[in-house]
N, C-alpha and C positions, 0 to 999 in steps of 0.2 A: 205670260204673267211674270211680273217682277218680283222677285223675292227680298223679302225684308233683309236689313243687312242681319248676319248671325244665322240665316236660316239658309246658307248658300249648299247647296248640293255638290257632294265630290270632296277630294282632296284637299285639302290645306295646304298650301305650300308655306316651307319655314321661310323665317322674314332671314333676308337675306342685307347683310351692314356692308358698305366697300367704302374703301376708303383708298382716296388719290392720292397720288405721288407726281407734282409737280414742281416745275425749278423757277425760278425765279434769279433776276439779279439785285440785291440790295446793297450797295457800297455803304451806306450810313447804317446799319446794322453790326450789331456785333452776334447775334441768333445764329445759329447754325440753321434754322426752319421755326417756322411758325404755323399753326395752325390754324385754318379758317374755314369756320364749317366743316367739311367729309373732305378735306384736301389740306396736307401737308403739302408747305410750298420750302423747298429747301435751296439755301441762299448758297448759289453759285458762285459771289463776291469774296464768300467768306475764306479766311487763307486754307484754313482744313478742306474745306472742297478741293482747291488748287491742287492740296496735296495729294489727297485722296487719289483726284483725278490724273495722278502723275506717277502714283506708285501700284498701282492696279487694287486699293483699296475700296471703290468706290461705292461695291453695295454695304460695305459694315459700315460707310459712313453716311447712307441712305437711312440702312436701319438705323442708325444711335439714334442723327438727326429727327427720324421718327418716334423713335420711342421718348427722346426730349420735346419733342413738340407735343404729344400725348399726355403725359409725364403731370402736370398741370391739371390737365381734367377728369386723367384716370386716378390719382391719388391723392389722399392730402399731404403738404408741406412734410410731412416727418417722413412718409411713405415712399417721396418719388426715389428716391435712388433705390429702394428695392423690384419699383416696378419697371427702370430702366434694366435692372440687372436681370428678373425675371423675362421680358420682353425680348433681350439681348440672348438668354439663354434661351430660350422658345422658336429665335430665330437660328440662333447658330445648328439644333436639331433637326431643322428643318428638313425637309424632301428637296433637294438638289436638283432633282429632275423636274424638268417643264414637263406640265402636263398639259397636253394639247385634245382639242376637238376633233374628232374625225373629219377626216377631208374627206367628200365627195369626188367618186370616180367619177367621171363623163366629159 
């Protein structure tokens, strides 16, 4: 018997949100990353990346880039620099440590 939706048996799993981090090369942009759909595409063209990627900066300029492409949708106009800053602090807190799945002996 198939159950109506809402009447499902068991657990609820919590909705689960992810969101991608991918790179892109844009020379005709001045963006640091943009946004499109559940993927931040961050512009490898751009000279801060260059640097970024030169000075061992590269995940703070993942984060910024992320929270400036977010920046937009998660606040209004008077907001974003707060939520950049919030964001930037929530990352810099963060858990350091990779947290991995159990590997399978055999």
């Amino acid at each position: 018997m198939v159950e109506p939706p809402g009447k499902r048996k068991g657990r609820r799993r919590p909705a689960r949100y992810a969101l991608r981090i991918e790179f892109e090369r844009r020379p005709d942009s001045s963006e640091l990353a943009r946004l499109v759909e559940a993927t931040v595409w961050v512009n490898e063209s751009h000279p801060a990346y260059r640097r970024a990627s030169g000075s061992r900066a590269m995940s703070y300029h993942v984060a910024l880039s992320a929270a400036m492409a977010l920046a937009p949708l998660a606040a209004e106009p008077a907001y974003q620099h707060e939520f950049v800053t919030a964001f930037l602090t929530r990352w810099g807190k963060a858990d350091l440590r990779v947290k991995r799945g159990r590997r399978r002996k055999g």
